[in-house]
Structure formats: C-alpha cells, structure tokens
C-alpha positions, 0 to 999 in steps of 0.5 A: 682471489676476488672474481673480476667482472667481465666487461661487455662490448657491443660493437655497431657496424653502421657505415656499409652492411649494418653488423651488430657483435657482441663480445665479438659475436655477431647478433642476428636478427631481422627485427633489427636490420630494418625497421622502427627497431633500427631506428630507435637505435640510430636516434639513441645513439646519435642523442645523449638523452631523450624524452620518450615524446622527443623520439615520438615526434622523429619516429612516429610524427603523425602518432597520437600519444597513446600510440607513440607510448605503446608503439615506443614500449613494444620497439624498445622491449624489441631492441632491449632484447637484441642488444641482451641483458646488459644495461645499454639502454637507461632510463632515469629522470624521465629521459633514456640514454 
C-alpha cells in the first residue's frame, strides 16, 4: 500500500479573539498576536500576490528600502516560523503569495 500525504490545515480565527490552529491545535505566540508579524499576515491574506516593496509601503511607509528589506525578511522568517514547516507562504516571480 501507497502512504497517503497527510493534508495540513491551518485554521485563522480573525473576527473577536484572534486564534491561530494547526491541524486542530492551537499556535501560541506573542509575536504573532500583535505587532508587524500579525500584519504581514492580514496583508497576505487579504492579497493573492504582492511585491515584497508593496508590503513595504503598507507596513512600513516611512522606511528606507534597505530598511524595508531587512525589516521584511526578519517579520517573514517570524511568521514563517509560527505558521510551521508547511509552504503557506510562496515566494516565485518576484511576489509572494
């Protein structure tokens, strides 16, 4: 017999209490309930692609963009990790989604 791939499923919860589960299991963390972190995922969610200079100017308007670089890198690499190992995020021609 074949293994089957075990579907991952990342529920949001973003009307009242913001809640975050994964595969049914609620995700602690600060980082995420407030802040820059929160943010880029609201804006990813509520965009099918973006540049990462389109996100620069909703976040962070008065930024250089060096600073919007690093600042962008270190929020993503923050939620990347709350989210887990799964691809949620994509990065490919230039935009993420």
């Amino acid at each position: 017999s074949t293994p089957t791939a075990h579907r991952r499923h990342l529920g949001l919860d973003v009307l009242g209490p913001f809640a975050l589960t994964r595969d049914g299991h609620p995700v602690s963390g600060d980082t995420l309930l407030t802040g820059k972190v929160r943010e880029l995922l609201f804006f990813l969610l509520l965009h099918d692609r973006v540049t990462k200079e389109e996100v620069g100017l909703a976040l962070w308007p008065d930024a250089s963009p060096a600073q919007v670089r690093n600042t962008f890198h270190v929020t993503l690499h923050h939620l990347r990790r709350l989210l887990g190992p799964e691809p949620w995020i994509v990065f490919e021609r230039n935009t993420y989604r």
